[in-house]
C-alpha positions as CSV (number, residue, x, y, z in Angstrom):
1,X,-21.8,-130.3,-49.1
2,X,-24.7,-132.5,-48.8
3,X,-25.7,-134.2,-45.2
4,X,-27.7,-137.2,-44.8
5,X,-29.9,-138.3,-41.5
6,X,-28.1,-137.3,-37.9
7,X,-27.4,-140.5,-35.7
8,X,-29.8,-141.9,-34.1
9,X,-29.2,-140.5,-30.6
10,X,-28.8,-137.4,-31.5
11,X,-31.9,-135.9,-33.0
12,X,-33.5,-136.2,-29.7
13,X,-30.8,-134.5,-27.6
14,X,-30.8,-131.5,-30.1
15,X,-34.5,-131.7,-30.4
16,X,-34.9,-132.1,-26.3
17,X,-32.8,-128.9,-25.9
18,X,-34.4,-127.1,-28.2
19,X,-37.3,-126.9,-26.5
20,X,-35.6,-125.7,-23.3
21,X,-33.9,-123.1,-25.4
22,X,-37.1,-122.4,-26.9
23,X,-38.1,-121.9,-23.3
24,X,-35.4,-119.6,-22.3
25,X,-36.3,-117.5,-25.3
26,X,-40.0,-116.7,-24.3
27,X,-39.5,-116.2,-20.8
28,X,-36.8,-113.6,-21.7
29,X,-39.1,-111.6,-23.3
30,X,-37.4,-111.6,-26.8
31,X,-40.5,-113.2,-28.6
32,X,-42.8,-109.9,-27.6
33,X,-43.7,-107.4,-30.3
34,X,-41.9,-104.2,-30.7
35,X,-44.4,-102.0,-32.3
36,X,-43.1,-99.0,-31.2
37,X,-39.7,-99.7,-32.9
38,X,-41.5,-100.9,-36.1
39,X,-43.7,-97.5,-36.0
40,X,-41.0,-95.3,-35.6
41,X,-38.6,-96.8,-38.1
42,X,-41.8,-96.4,-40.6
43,X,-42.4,-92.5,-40.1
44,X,-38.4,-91.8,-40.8
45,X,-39.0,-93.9,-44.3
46,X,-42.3,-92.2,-44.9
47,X,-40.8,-89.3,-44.2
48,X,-37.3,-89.8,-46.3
49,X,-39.2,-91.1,-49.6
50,X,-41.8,-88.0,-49.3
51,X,-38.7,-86.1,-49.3
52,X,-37.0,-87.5,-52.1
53,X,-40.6,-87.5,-54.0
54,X,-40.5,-83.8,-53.3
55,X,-36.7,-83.6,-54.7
56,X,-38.0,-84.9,-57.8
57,X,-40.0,-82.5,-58.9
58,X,-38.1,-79.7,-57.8
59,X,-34.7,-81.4,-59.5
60,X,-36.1,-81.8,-62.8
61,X,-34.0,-82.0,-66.0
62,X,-31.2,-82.7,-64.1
63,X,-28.8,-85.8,-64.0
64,X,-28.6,-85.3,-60.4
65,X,-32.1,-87.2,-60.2
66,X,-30.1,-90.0,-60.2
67,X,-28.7,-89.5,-57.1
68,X,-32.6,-89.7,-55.9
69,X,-32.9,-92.6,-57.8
70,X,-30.5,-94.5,-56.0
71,X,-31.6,-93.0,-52.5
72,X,-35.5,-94.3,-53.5
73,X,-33.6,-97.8,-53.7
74,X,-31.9,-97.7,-50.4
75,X,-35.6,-96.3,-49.0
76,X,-37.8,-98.5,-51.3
77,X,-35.4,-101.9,-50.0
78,X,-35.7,-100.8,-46.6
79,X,-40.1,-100.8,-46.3
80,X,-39.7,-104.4,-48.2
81,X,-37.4,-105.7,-45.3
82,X,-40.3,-104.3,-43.0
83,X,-42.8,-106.1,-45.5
84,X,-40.4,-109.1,-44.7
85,X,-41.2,-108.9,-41.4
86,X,-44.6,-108.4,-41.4
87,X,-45.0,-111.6,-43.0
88,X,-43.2,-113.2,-40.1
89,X,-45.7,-111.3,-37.8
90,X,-42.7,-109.6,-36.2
91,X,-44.7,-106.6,-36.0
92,X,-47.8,-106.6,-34.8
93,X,-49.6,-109.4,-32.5
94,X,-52.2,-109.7,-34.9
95,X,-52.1,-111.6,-37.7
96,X,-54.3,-109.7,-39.8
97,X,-52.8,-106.6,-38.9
98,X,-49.5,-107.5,-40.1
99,X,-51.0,-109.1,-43.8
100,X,-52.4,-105.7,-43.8
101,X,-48.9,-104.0,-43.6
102,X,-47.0,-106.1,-45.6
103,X,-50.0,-106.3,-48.8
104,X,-49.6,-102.3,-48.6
105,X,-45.8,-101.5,-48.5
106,X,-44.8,-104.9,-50.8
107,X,-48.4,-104.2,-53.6
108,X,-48.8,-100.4,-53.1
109,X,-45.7,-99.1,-52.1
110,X,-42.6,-101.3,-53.3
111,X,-44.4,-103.2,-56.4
112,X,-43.4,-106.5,-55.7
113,X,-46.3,-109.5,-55.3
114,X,-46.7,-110.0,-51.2
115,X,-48.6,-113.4,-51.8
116,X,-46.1,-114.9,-54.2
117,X,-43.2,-113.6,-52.0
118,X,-44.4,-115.1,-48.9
119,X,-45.8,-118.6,-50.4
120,X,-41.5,-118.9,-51.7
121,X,-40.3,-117.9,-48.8
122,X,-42.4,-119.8,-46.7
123,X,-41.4,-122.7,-48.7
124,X,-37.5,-121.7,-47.8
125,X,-38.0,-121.4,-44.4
126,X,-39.6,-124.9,-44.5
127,X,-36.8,-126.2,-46.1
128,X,-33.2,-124.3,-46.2
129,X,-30.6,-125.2,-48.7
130,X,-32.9,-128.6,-49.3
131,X,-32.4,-130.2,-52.6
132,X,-35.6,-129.7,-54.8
133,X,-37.6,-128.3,-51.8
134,X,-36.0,-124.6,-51.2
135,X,-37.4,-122.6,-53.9
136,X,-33.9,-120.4,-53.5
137,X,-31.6,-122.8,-54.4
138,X,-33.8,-123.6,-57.8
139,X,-32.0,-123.8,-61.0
140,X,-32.1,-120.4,-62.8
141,X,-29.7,-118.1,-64.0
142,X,-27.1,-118.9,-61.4
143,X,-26.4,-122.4,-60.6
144,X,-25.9,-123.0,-56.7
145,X,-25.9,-126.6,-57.5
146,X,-22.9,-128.6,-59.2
147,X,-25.8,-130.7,-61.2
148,X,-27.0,-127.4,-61.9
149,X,-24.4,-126.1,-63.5
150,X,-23.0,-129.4,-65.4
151,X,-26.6,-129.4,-67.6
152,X,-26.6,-125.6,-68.1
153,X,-25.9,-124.6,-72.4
154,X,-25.0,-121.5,-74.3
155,X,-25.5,-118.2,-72.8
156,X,-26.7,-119.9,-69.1
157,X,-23.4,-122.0,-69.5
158,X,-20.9,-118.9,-70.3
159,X,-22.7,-117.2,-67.3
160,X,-22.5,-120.4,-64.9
161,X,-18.6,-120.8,-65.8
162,X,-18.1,-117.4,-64.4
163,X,-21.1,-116.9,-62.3
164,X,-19.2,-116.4,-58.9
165,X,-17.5,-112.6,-60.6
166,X,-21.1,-112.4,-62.3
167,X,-22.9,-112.5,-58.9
168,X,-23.3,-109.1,-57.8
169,X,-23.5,-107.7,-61.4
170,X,-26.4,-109.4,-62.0
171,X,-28.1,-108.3,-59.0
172,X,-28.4,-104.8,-61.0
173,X,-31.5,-107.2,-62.8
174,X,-32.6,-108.4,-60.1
175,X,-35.1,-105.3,-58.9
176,X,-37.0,-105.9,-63.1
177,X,-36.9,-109.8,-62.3
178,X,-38.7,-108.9,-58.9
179,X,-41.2,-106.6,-60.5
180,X,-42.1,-109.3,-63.7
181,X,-42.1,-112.1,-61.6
182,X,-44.8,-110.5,-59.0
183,X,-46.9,-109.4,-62.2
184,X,-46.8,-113.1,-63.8
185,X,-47.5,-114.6,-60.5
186,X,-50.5,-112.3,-60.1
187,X,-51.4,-112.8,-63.3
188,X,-51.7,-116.6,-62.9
189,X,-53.7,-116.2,-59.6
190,X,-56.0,-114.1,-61.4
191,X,-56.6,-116.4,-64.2
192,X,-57.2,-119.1,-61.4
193,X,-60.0,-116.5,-59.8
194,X,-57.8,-115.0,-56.7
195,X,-55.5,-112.1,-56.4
196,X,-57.0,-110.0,-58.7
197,X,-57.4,-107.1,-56.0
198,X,-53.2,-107.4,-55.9
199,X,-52.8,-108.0,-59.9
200,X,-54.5,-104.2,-60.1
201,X,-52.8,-102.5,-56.8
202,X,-49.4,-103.8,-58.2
203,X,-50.2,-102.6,-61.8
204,X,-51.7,-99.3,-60.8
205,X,-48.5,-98.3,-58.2
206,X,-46.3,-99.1,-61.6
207,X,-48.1,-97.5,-64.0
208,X,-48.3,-94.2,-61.8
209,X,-45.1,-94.6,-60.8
210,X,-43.5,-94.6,-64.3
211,X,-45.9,-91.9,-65.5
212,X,-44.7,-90.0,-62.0
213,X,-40.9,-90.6,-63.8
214,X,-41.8,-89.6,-67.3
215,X,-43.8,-86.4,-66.1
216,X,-41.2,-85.0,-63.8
217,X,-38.1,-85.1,-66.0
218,X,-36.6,-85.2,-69.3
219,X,-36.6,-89.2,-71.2
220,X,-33.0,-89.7,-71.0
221,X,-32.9,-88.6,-67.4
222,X,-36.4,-91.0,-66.6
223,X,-34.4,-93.9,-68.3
224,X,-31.4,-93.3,-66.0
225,X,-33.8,-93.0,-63.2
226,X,-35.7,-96.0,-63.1
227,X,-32.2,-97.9,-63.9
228,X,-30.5,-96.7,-60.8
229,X,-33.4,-97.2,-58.8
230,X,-33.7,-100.7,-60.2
231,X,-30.2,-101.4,-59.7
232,X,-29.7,-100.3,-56.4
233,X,-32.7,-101.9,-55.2
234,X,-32.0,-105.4,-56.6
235,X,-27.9,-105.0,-55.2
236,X,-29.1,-103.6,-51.8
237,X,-31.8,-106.4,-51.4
238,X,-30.0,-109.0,-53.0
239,X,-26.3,-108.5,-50.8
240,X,-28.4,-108.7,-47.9
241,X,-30.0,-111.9,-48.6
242,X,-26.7,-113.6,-50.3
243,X,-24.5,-114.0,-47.1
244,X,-27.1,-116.1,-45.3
245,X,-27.2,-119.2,-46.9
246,X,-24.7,-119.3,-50.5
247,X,-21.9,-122.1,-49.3
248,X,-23.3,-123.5,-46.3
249,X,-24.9,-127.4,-45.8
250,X,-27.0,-128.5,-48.7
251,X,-29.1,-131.0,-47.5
252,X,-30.4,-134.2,-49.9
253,X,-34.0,-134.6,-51.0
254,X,-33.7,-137.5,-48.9
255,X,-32.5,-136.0,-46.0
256,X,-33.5,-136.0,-42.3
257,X,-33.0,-133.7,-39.8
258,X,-33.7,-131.9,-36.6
259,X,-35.3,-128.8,-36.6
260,X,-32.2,-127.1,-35.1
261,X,-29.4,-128.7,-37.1
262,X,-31.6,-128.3,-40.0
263,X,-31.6,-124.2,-39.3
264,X,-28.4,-124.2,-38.1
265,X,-26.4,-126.0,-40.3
266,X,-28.0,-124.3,-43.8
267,X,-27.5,-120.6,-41.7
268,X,-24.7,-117.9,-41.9
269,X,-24.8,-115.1,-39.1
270,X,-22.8,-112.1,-40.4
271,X,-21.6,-110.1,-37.0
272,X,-22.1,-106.7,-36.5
273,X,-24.0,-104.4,-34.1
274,X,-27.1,-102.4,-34.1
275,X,-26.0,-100.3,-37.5
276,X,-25.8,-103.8,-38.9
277,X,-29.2,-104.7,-37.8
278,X,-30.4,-101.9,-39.4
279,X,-28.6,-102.0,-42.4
280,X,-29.4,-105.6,-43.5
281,X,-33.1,-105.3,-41.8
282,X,-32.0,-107.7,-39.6
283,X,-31.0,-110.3,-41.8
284,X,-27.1,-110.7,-40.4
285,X,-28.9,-113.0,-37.3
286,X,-30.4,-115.4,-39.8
287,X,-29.4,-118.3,-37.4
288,X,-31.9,-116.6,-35.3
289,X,-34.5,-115.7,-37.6
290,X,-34.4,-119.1,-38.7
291,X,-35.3,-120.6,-34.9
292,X,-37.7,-118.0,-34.2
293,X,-39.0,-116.3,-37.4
294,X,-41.8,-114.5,-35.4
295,X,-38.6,-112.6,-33.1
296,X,-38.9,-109.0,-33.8
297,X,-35.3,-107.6,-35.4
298,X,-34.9,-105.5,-32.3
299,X,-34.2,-108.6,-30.4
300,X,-32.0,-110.7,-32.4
301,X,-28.8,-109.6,-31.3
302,X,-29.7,-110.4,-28.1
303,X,-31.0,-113.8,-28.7
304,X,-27.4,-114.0,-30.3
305,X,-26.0,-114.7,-27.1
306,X,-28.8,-117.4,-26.0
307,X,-28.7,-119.7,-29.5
308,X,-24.5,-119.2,-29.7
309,X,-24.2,-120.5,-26.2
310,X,-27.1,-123.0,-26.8
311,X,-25.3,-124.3,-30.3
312,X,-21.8,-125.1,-28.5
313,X,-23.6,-127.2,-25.5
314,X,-25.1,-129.5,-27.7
315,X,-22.2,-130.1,-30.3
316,X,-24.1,-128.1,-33.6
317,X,-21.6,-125.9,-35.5
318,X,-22.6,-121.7,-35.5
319,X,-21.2,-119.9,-38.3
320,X,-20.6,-116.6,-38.0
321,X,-18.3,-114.1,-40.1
322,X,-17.9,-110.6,-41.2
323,X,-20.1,-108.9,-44.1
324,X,-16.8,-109.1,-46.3
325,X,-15.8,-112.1,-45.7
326,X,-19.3,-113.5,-46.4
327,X,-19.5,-112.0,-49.9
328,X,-16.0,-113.5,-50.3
329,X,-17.4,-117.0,-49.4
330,X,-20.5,-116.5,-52.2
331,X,-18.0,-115.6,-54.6
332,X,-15.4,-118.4,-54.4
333,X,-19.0,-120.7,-54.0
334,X,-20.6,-119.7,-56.8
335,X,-17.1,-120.0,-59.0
336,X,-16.5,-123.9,-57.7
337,X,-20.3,-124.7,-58.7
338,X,-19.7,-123.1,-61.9
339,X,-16.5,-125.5,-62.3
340,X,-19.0,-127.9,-63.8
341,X,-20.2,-125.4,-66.6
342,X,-16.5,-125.3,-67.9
343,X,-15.2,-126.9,-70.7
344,X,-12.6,-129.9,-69.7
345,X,-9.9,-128.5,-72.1
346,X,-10.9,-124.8,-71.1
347,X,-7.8,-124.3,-68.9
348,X,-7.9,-121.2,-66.0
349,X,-3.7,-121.4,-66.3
350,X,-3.9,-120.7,-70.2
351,X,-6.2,-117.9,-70.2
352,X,-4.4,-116.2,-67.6
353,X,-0.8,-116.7,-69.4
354,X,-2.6,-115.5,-72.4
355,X,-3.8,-112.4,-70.7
């Protein structure tokens, strides 16, 4: 679904209130920084992928390193949602402080580029579901756009026809497309005479990393080590980012709209308590991470209550739905936009007779 401009009136009764709400926000205290949570959370992942570093090398040939392996994926997802946050400044008042966490655990620790991460995502929070401005819904291997999908041949086409079934599979990729994108990113900032210092942190915490892999167990078992961990870090990280915005308002190029309609509109809230919050590194509120990117995730479930209320006085629609049901709405989603990958004569009602 595309919008165009609001009516007239209208952005400046949203905007107008938004400012109030914006109000009622700060003076609740839900904008201040929570190091302590941030700090504590740290030390238990410190601590959990020491331990499973430690259960490496005294597993070794055994297939039961894979069992690490997808442990290190929960642990290694987890410090980039803090990385994540750190970029919003969630964590620490300073600014520089928290460039200097997230360039450690996203360079050092997890191997993914922190200055191509946070220019794209930036650039999404600038723009949500926005035609040819939100970096996130760019044409790539999965279509989220009909247009996208309609121009897509061969393999990208057989994958776009069934891409909604396809999703989460793929996601198994999604950790190695992470890793090469970060090193071709830092590669071209290098060639342009910047971000050499993170082309070499990120190429050093891979290259010992592997070597770590290769040195403390048999090839086969390495192989199947660095494929779990893959996997389950590119599922983990990528079902916590799908709910937010796959099927909601995509907005033209052309478009114009408030700040919160813009936010609101393009945003799915997946309910849940505290072990949700955790879970998704405070992704479910991404209504609220939207408004107030800076909020620390402590705090989001209680601004919850604030931006719901604040969304039904002035007439903007606030979707919210259970983790489930979110993952059902990607699926059926990405399977419409893929529609316009199929063949005309390629009829669902044959193939399934046939089967």
């Amino acid at each position: 679904m595309t919008t165009t401009a609001a009516a007239p009136d209208r952005p400046n009764r949203v905007t107008s209130s938004f400012t109030e709400l914006s109000r009622t926000v700060r003076e609740s205290g839900l904008l201040a920084r929570t190091p302590g949570f941030y700090l504590t959370l740290l030390a238990v992942l410190g601590t959990a992928l020491v331990a499973i570093l430690a259960g490496v090398v005294a597993l070794g040939p055994s297939w039961w390193q894979l069992a690490l392996a997808a442990g290190l994926g929960v642990v290694m997802t987890q410090l980039a949602f803090v990385a994540h946050e750190s970029a919003h400044r969630q964590v620490f008042a300073s600014g520089r402080a928290n460039d200097r966490l997230g360039r450690v655990l996203a360079n050092a620790v997890v191997g993914i580029s922190y200055s191509w991460w946070t220019v794209k995502h930036s650039r999404h929070h600038a723009n949500p579901n926005k035609v040819d401005a939100d970096p996130d819904i760019a044409e790539g291997a999965v279509s989220f756009l009909p247009e996208y999908a309609a121009r897509a041949r061969g393999l990208k086409a057989l994958v776009n026809r069934y891409q909604g079934w396809l999703f989460f599979p793929l996601l198994t990729l999604e950790g190695l497309n992470l890793h090469v994108t970060s090193i071709r990113s830092s590669v071209d900032r290098a060639r342009e005479g910047s971000g050499r210092g993170e082309l070499a942190t990120i190429a050093v915490r891979l290259v010992l990393g592997v070597a770590f892999v290769l040195w403390a167990m048999p090839f086969g078992v390495a192989l199947g080590f660095l494929g779990v961990w893959g996997a389950v870090l590119g599922v983990y990280m990528g079902a916590s980012f799908a709910p937010n915005h796959k099927g909601m308002t995509i907005l033209s190029p052309t478009s114009r709209v408030d700040f919160l309609s813009k936010q609101v509109l393009t945003s799915r809230n997946v309910r849940g308590g505290w072990w949700l919050n955790l879970l998704l590194g405070g992704l479910g509120s991404q209504i609220e991470h939207h408004l107030f990117p800076s909020m620390p995730r402590p705090h989001l479930i209680a601004a919850r209550r604030l931006v719901r209320a604040h969304c039904a006085e002035v007439g903007v629609p606030y979707t919210e739905t259970s983790l489930l049901a979110s993952y059902g709405i990607v699926v059926r989603y990405l399977n419409q936009v893929g529609l316009s990958a199929r063949d005309p004569f390629d009829c669902p009602t044959f193939h399934r007779l046939r089967r």
